[in-house]
N, C-alpha and C positions, 0 to 999 in steps of 0.2 A: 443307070444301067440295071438291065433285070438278070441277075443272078440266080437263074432258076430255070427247069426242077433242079435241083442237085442231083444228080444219082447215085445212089447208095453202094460204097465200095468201088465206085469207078471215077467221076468226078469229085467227091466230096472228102479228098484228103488235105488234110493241114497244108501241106508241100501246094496241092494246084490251086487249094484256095488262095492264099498268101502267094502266091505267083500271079494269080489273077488279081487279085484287087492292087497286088505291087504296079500292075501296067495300068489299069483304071486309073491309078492315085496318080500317074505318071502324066496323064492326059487331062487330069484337073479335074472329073467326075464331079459333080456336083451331089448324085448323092448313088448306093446301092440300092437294090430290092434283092432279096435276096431268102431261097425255101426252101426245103427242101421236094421233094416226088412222092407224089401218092399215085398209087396204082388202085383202080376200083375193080371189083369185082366184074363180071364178061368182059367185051372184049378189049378193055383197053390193059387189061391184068392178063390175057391170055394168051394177047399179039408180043406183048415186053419178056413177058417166060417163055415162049416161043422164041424167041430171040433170044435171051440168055442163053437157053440150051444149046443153042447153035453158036454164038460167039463166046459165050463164059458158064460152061456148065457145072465148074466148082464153089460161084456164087449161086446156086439153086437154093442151097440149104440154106446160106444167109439171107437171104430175099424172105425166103420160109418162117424163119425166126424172127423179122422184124415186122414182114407185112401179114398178121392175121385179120381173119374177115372186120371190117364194119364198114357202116353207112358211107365214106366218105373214104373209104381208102389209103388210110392214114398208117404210115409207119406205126411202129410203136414209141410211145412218150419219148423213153431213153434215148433211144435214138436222132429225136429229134433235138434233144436236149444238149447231147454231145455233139451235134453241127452246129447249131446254135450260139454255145457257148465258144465253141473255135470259132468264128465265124464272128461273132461279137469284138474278140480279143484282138483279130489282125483289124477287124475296125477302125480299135482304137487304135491300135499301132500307128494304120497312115491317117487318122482323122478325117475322114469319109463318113458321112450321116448316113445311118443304116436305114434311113428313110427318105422323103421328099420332103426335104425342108422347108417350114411353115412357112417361110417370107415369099415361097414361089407361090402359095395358093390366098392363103389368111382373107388379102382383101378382093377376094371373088365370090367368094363361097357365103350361101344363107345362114344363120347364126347355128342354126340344128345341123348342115350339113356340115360344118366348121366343127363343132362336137362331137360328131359323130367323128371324123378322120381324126381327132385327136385323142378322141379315146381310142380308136384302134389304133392307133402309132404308141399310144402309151400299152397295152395290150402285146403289142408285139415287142415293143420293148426288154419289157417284162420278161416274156419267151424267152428273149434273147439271154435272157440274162441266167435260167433255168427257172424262173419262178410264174407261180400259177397268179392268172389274174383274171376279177369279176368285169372287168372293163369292155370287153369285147362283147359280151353279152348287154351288157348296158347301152351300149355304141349301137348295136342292133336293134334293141327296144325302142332308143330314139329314130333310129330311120325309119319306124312306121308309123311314128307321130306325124299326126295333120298339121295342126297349130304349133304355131311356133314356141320355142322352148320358153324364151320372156314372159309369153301369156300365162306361165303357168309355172313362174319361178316358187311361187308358194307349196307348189304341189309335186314338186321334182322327184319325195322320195314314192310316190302312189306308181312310179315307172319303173316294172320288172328289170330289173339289176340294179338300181341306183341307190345305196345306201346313203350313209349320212356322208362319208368322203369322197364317195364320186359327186355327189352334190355339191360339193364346195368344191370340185375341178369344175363340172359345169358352171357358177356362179361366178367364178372366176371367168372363166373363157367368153361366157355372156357378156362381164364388163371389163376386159382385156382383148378379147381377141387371141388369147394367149393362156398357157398355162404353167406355173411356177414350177408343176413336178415333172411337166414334160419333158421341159428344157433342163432340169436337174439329170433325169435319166438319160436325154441325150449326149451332154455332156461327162457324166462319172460312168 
């Protein structure tokens, strides 16, 4: 199930979330997705406040305060931190993967493209959890590599985000298919 956009002050309270994944959990979900809303600059930022004003014009000022300009439209951090971390919590509650769980994909996927979704599930993870992480951008470095990540296990840290630890998740994941701190985060 995709859980998303959340919108901010109207669908994203503790009560509808937890009421929503309680029927999800109800129906055996295999796993959520779940984000909140970003509004970008023209008009897809100026049809939604045109619509607040007209259906909830006493959320103008909070839409104000969370959504300031940038590239991508994004709430502010806090914000996303505090849906996040509620959102994470009833998770765990009903034990719903806040992802697509590796056994559906693992043996389809090329060994870099396998990498790549595993660092961004580890990435969002993280979000989830409120904490910042180098992974995502890592995860990106690798999807514009040609050759294959094997060919070039000696050389893994020369790729823009990959320090010495994310190397040892990809080294892992290379000869597993899998990765130990993944499946720690998805589980704790």
């Amino acid at each position: 199930m995709f859980l998303l956009p959340v919108i901010p002050f109207i669908t994203d309270t503790p009560e509808l979330m937890e009421e929503t994944i309680r029927k999800a959990s109800e129906v055996r979900l295999d796993f959520i997705i779940f984000g909140g809303m970003t509004l970008k600059e023209g008009k897809q930022k100026d049809y939604f406040f045109n619509t607040l004003r007209n259906k909830c014009p006493k959320l103008i000022r909070e839409y104000e305060n969370i959504y300031q300009k940038n590239k991508w439209g994004e709430a502010a951090g806090e914000y996303y931190n505090s849906i996040n971390l509620t959102f994470n919590s009833i998770m765990k509650k009903y034990k719903i993967p806040p992802r697509i769980p590796l056994a559906l994909y693992k043996d389809i996927l090329e060994e870099n493209d396998l990498v790549v979704v595993i660092l961004e599930h580890i990435d969002y993870l993280l979000k989830l959890k409120g904490r910042t992480s180098p992974y995502g951008y890592a995860a990106y470095s690798i999807s514009q590599l040609k050759e294959p990540l094997s060919s070039i296990k000696r050389e893994l840290k020369r790729i823009n985000g990959v320090g010495k630890v994310t190397e040892s998740i990809i080294l892992e994941i290379l000869k597993t298919r899998n990765s130990s701190y993944y499946k720690k985060l998805l589980t704790g």
